[in-house]
C-alpha positions in Angstrom: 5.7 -14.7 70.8 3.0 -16.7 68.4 1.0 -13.6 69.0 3.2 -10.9 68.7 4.3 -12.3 65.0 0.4 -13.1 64.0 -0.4 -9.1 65.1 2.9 -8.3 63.1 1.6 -10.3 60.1 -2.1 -8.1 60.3 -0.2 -4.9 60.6 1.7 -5.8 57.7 -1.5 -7.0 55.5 -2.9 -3.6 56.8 -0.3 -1.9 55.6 -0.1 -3.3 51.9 -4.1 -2.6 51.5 -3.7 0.6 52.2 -0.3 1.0 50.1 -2.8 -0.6 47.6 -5.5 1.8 48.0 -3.1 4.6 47.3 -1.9 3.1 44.1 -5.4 3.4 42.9 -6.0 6.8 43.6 -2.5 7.0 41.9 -3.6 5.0 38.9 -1.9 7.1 35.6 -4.4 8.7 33.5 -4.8 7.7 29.9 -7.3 7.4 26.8 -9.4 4.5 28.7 -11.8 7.1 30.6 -12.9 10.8 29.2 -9.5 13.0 28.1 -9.7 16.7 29.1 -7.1 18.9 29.4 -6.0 20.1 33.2 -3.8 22.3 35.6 0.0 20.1 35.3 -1.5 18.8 31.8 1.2 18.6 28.8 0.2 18.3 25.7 1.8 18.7 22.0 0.4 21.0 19.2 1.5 19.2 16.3 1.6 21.3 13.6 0.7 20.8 9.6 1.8 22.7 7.1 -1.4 23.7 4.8 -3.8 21.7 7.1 -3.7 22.7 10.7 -3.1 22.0 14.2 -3.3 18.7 15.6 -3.4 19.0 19.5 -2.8 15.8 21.3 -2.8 15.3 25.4 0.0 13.5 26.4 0.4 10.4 28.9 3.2 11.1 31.4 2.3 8.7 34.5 1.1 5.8 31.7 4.1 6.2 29.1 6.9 8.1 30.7 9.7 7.3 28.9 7.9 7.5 25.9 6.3 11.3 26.2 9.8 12.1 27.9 11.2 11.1 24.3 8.5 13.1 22.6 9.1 16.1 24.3 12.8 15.9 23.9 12.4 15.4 20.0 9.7 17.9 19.5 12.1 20.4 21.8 15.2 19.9 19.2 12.9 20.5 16.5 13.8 16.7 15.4 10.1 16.8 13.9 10.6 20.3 12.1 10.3 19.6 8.3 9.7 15.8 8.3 6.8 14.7 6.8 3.9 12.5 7.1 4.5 9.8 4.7 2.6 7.2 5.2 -1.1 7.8 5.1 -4.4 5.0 5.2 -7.5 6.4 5.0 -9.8 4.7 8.1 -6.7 3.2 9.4 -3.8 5.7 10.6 -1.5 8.8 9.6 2.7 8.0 10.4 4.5 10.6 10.4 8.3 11.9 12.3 10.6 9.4 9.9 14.4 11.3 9.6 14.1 10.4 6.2 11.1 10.9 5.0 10.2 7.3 3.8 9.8 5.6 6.3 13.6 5.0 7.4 15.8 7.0 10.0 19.2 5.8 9.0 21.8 3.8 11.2 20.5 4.1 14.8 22.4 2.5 17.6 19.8 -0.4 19.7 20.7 1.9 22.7 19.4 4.5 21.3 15.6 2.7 21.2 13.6 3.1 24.2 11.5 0.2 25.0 7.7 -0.4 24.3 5.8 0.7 27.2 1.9 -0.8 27.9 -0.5 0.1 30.2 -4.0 -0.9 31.3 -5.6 2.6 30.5 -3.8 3.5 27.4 -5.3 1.6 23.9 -5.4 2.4 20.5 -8.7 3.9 20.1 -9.9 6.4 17.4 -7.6 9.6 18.0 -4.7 7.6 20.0 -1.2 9.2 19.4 1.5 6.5 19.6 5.1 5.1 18.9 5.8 2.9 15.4 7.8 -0.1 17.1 10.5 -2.0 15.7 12.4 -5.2 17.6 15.0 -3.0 19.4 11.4 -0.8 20.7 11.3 2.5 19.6 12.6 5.8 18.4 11.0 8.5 16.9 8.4 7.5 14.6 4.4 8.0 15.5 1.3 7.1 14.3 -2.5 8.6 14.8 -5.1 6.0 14.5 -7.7 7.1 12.4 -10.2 4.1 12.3 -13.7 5.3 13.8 -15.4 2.8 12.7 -17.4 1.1 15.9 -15.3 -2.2 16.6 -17.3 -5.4 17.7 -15.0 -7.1 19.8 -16.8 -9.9 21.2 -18.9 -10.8 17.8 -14.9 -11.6 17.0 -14.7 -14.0 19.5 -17.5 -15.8 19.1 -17.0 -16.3 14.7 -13.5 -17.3 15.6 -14.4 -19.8 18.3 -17.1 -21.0 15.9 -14.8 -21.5 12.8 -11.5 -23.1 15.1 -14.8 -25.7 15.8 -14.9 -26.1 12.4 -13.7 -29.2 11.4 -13.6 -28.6 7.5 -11.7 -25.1 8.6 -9.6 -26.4 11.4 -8.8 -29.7 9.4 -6.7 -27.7 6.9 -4.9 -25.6 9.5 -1.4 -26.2 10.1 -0.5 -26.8 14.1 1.2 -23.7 14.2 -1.9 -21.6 12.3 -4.0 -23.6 15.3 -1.9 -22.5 18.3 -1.4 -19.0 16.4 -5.3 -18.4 16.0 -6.2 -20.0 19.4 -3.6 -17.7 21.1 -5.4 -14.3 19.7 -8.7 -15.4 20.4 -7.4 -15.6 24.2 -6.0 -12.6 23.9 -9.6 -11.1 22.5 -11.1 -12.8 25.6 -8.7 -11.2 28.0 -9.6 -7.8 27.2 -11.9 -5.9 29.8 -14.9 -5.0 29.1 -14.8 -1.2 29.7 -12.2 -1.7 27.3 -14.1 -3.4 24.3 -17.3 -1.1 25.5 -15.3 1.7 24.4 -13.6 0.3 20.9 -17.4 -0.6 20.0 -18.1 3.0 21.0 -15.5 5.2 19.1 -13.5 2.9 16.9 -9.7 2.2 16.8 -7.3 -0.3 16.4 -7.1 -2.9 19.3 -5.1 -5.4 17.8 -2.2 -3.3 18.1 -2.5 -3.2 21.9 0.3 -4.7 23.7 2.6 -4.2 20.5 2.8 -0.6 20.5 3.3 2.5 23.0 0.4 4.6 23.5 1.1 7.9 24.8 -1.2 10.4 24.0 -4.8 11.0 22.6 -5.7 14.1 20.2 -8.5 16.1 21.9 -8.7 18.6 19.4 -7.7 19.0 15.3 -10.4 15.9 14.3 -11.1 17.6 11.2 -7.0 18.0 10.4 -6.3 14.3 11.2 -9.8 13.9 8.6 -8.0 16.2 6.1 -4.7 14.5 6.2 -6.6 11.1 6.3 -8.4 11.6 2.9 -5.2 12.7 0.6 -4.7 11.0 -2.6 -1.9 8.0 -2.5 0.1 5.6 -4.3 2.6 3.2 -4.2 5.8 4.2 -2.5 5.7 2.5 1.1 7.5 -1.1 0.9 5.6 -2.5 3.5 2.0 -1.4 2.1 2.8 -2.5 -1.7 4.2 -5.9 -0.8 0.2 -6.3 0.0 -1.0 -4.0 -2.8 -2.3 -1.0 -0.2 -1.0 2.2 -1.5 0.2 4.8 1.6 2.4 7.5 0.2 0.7 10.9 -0.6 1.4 12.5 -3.6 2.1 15.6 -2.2 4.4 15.7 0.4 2.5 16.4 3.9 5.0 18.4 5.6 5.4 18.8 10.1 6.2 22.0 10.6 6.7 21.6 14.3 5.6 20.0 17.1 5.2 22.6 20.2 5.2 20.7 23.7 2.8 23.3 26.1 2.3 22.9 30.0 -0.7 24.3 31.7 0.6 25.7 34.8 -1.7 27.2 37.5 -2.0 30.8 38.2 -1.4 31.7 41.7 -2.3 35.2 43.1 -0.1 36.9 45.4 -2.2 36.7 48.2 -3.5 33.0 48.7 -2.1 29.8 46.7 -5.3 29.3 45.7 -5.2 28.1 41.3 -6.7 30.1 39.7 -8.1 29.2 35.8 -5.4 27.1 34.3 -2.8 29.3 31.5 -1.4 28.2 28.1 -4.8 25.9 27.4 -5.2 27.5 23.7 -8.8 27.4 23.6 -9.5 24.4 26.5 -13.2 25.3 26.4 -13.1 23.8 22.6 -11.0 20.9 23.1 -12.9 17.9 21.3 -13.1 14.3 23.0 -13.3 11.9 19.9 -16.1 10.2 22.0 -18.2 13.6 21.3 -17.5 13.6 17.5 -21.0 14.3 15.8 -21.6 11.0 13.9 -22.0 12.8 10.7 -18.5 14.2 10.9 -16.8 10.4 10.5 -20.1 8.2 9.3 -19.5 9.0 5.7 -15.8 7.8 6.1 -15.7 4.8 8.4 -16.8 2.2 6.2 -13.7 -0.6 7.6 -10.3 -0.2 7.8 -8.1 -1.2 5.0 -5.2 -3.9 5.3 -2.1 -4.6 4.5 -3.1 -7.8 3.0 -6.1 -7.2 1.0 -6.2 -6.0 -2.6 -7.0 -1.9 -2.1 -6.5 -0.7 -5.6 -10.2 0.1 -5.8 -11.4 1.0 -2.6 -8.8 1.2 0.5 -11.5 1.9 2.8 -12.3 -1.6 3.7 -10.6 -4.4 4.4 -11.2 -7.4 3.1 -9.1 -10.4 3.8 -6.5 -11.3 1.8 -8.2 -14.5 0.2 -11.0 -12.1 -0.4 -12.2 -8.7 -2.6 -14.4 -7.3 -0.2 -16.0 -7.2 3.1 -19.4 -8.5 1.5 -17.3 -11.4 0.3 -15.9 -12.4 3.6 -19.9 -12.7 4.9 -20.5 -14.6 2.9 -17.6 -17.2 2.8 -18.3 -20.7 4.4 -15.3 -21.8 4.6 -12.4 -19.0 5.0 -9.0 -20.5 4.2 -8.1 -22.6 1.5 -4.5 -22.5 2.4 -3.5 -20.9 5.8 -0.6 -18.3 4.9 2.6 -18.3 6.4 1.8 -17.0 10.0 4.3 -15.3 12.3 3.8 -15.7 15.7 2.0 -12.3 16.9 5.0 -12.1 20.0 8.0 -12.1 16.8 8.9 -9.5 15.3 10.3 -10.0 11.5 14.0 -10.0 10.9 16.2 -6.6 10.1 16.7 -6.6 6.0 19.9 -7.0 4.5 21.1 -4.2 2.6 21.0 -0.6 3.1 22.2 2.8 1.3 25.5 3.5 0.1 26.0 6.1 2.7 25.3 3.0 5.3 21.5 4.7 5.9 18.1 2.3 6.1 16.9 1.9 3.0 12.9 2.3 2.4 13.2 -1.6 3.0 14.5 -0.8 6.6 11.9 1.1 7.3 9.7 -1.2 8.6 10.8 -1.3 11.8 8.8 1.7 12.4 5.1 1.0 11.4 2.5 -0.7 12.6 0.7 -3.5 9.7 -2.8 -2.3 8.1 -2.5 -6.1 8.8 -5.9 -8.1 7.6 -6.1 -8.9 11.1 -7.3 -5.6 11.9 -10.6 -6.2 10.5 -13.4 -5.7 13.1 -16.4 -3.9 12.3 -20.1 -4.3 13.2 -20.5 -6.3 10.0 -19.7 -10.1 10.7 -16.3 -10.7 10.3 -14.2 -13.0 8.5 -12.0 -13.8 11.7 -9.7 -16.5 10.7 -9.1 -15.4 7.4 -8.5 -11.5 8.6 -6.1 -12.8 10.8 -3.7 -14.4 7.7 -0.5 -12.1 7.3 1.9 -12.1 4.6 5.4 -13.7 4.6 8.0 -11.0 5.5 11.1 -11.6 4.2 13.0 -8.6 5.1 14.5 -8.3 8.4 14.5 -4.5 8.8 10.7 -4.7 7.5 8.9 -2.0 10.3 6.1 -3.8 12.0 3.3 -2.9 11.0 0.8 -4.7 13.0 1.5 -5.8 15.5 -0.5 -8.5 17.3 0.3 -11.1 19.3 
């Protein structure tokens, strides 16, 4: 009987490596390896008025309930004539708010699908995505536009060297200590294909984890560049509570969003596929990782933050104790007083308040963009780590998060 329950236990342990070796095979494709358009692909034209197609590959088996949401929108023609309004050069485009500042009015919680992560999906350059709120998300998106090559691990080792700090870490609240020592385990939990590939092509890593990635543009670089370099000013709550204007002057209009399926042909006489239909133009699809440098070098200086002064240039980011990049080098001693710092897992509170007509107000709409948060600084350069990780108080509780880190 001993036996017959120990060759019962094999079978079984058998049984769940194999089951395992399936899931691999199974494993959903995302933005982690190359992105290449094939047969049972969908993707989403996304439409510009006056600037272009932007043509995105979209995640199904990584983020299903969030392309499922996409395609549903796009299909109703929900995107039709909103606009991008929130624009920061080196950063991200945010686009698909109902009314066209950032808000979408009174939306039931049930009506918020939840944020959905996955280990091959991450914000690198060209990574379509989700704006999140606390109730998850709607219909809001984002593009990340940062190219510039992201040194993940020369983070690590100037944050571990300034929480060793005594002069730094002696005027660090408990909670700033827990707060900084919790991010710099999350930078040293990242893979390493993972942080080979931010230093390769640039993006936005700290919003991993906060936001949904769905989908990666493949093809429409120089529209997303176009859009990118627009002229702005102040007009986004969330960006001029931290002095980063994000509102173009002209409005950038969607003019739709077309969802496409490449189905294979099959002749009449075999079920053999033939060449894949409805690619528009597959042969010129663009992976970001085969950009020409001189198409982005001129324009990927740093990304700019929500809590830096970016009056005069808001291609870097600087933290927000400091004016520049150069400044933050050369800074011995990074915080003088450690700013108010929320917990990267909490999300800020709703705002008060709202329209007459019961709508969100521009204040509400916060709850559907991720931060140009100082702790997105990472470039090649040597970063100013703590201090890039300081965030501003938030007092409104609808405010849309806008980074979103943990």
């Amino acid at each position: 009987m001993k036996l017959m329950k120990r060759a019962a236990g094999l079978l079984a342990g058998v049984m769940l490596l194999i089951s395992a070796a399936g899931c691999g095979e199974d494993k959903p494709v995302g933005n982690l390896g190359d992105v290449k358009l094939e047969e049972n692909d969908v993707y989403a034209e996304i439409n510009i008025m006056d600037y272009g197609t932007i043509t995105a590959k979209l995640f199904e088996g990584a983020a299903p309930e969030s392309v499922k949401r996409f395609i549903e929108f796009a299909d109703m023609g929900y995107y039709n004539g909103t606009t991008i309004h929130r624009v920061i050069d080196n950063y991200m485009i945010q686009g698909g708010s109902l009314n066209g500042d950032g808000s979408d009015g009174e939306i039931p919680p049930n009506q918020y699908i939840p944020i959905e992560v996955s280990d091959v999906a991450y914000n690198f350059y060209g990574a379509l995505c989700f704006a999140a709120s606390k109730n998850g998300s709607y219909g809001q998106f984002y593009i990340v536009d940062n190219h510039t090559p992201q040194d993940i691990d020369a983070v690590i080792d100037k944050l571990t060297e300034q929480l060793a700090d005594e002069n730094i870490s002696a005027r660090l609240l408990e909670k700033d200590k827990k707060y900084y020592q919790e991010y710099l385990d999350k930078l040293k939990a990242i893979p390493p294909e993972v942080k080979e590939k931010y230093a390769r092509i640039g993006g936005l890593y700290e919003l991993d984890g906060t936001s949904t990635v769905f989908g990666q543009v493949i093809d429409g670089f120089d529209v997303l560049k176009a859009v990118s370099a627009v002229e702005v000013v102040s007009g986004n709550m969330i960006d001029d509570n931290v002095g980063t204007p994000s509102k173009p002057i002209d409005p950038i209009t969607i003019e739709s969003i077309n969802i496409i399926r490449i189905e294979p042909e099959v002749t009449e006489e075999t079920t053999t596929t033939k060449k894949p239909k409805n690619t528009k133009g597959t042969k010129d699809v663009v992976n970001a990782e085969t950009l020409p440098e001189s198409d982005t070098a001129s324009d990927t200086a740093s990304e700019p933050s929500a809590d830096t002064d970016t009056s005069s240039d808001t291609t870097s980011e600087p933290s927000a104790d400091t004016d520049t990049a150069a400044q933050a080098e050369n800074d011995d001693v990074i915080i003088t007083e450690p700013a108010e710092t929320p917990a990267a897992a909490e999300e800020p509170e709703p705002a008060e308040g709202g329209d007459p007509a019961g709508n969100e107000t521009a204040e509400a709409s916060a709850d559907h963009q991720p931060s140009a948060d100082a702790g997105d600084t990472v470039t090649v350069s040597e970063p100013n780590a703590v201090e890039a990780l300081q965030e501003p108080e938030t007092a409104l509780d609808e405010e849309i998060i806008e980074v979103i880190e943990d």
